[in-house]
N, C-alpha and C positions, 0 to 999 in steps of 0.2 A: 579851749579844750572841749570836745566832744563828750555829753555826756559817754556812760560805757553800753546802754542796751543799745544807741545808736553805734556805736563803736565795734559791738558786736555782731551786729547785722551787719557793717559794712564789711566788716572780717568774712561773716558766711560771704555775700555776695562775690568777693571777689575768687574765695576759695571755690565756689560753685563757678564761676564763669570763667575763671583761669585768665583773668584779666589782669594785667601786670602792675599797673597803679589808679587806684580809686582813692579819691577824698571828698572829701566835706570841709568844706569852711564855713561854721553858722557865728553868727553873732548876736544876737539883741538889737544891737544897733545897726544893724543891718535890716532892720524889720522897718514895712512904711512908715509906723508913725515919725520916725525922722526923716527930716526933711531933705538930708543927703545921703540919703539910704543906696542908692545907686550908685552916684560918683564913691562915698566908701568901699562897697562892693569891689569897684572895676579899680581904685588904688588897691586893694587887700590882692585880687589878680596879680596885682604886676610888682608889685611887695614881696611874693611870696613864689613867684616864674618867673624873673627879672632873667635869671642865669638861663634861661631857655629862648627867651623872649627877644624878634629883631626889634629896631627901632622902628620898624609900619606896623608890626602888631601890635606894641606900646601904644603907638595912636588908636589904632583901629580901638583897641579895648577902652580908651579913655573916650573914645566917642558911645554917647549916649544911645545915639539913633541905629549902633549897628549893632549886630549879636558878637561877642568877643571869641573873636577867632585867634588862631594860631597853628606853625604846622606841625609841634611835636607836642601839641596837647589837647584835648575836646575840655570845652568850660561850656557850663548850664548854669544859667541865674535865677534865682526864685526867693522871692520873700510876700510874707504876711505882715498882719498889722506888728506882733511883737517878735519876730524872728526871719530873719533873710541869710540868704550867703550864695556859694556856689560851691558846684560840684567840679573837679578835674579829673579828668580819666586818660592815657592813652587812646581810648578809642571812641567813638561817636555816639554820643549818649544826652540821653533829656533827664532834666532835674528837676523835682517839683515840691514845694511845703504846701501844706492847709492845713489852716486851722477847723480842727474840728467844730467846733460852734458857729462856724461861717460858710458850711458847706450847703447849699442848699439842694432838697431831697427835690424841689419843682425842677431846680435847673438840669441836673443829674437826670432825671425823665424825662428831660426835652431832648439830651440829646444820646440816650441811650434806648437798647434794643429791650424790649420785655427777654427774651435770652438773657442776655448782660446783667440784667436785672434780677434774673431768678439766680444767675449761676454764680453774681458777685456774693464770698464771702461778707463783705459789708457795704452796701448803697454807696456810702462816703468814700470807699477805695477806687468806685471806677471813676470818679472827678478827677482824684492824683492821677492816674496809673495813664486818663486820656492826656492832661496835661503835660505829662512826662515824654510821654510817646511821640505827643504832637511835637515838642521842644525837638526831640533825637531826630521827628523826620524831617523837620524845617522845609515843609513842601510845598509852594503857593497852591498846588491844586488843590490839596485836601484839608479838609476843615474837620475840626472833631470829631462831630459826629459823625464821620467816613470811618473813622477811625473803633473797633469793635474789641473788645477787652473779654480774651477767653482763657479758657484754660489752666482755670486757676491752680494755685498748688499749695496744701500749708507746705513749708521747709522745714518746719521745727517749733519746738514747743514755747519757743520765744516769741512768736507771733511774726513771724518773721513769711509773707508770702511771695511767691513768684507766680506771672502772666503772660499771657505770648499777648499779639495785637492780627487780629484779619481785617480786610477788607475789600469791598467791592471793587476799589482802584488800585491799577498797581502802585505795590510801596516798595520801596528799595529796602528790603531788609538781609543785613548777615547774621546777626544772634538770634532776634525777637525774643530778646527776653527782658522782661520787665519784673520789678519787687517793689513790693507795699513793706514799709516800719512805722510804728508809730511807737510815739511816749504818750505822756497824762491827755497834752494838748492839742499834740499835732498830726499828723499824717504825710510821711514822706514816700515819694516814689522815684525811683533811678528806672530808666529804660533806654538798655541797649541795644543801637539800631542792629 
């Protein structure tokens, strides 16, 4: 069960993006400190999209080494030390957790703009929002820091934000739009390519 202020940002996001199914699957045990934190994941996948699901996506998804594809639904994987899972959406989208206490403010510098920097609501959101983005564009040419986090937006009084993504190389994008939630611990970002 998702706790409810995540529950409730995922409700804004979809109502704001008129996106037809969004979820979250988080677990505990989905988070690295276990040891089967991935093979979990990629069963809880195919557990719970089995009725959608051929028998070469079934594989593909139980293979470790590839991103878990399918043709009637977009999954993003993401875990920290005590929480992991994945995102499914109709449409093509990156998923991202961090833990707040583990974001680091050097690494975050290294690969952002002083822009980015002044105009991010919180240092720690543009680590998710680039993760997230990078996930939805799956592009061998572009590396993170290609990747430029603007245009921030609060949405509501729930802490609840939205971002678009620019950059120097072309990016395949149709929505470009991206959202930061957080709870006590963590920092979630969804970005729709």
């Amino acid at each position: 069960m998702i706790p409810q202020p995540i529950d409730q940002s995922l409700k804004s996001i979809q109502k704001m993006t008129g996106v037809n199914f969004l979820n979250l699957h988080l677990k505990s045990e989905f988070g690295s400190e276990y040891e089967k934190h991935r093979t979990l994941i990629r069963s809880e996948i195919i557990k719970n999209h089995s009725e959608i699901l051929t028998e070469s996506e079934i594989q593909s998804i139980q293979n470790l080494e590839l991103l878990p594809t399918a043709e009637k639904l977009f999954f993003s994987i993401s875990h920290n030390q005590t929480l992991g899972g994945y995102s499914a959406s109709n449409e093509k989208h990156g998923f991202d957790i961090e833990l707040k206490s583990r974001i680091s403010d050097a690494i975050i510098l290294r690969v952002s703009t002083r822009t980015e920097v002044f105009e991010s609501p919180d240092l720690k959101f543009l680590w998710c929002a680039k993760e997230a983005a990078y996930k939805a564009l799956n592009n061998n040419t572009v590396i993170i820091s290609d990747l430029n986090i603007c245009d921030w937006t609060s949405q509501n009084k729930t802490g609840l934000w939205s971002y678009r993504v620019s950059s120097a190389k072309t990016l395949e994008l149709k929505r470009n739009t991206g959202f930061i939630f957080c709870d006590q611990l963590q920092i979630f970002s969804i970005f729709f390519q």
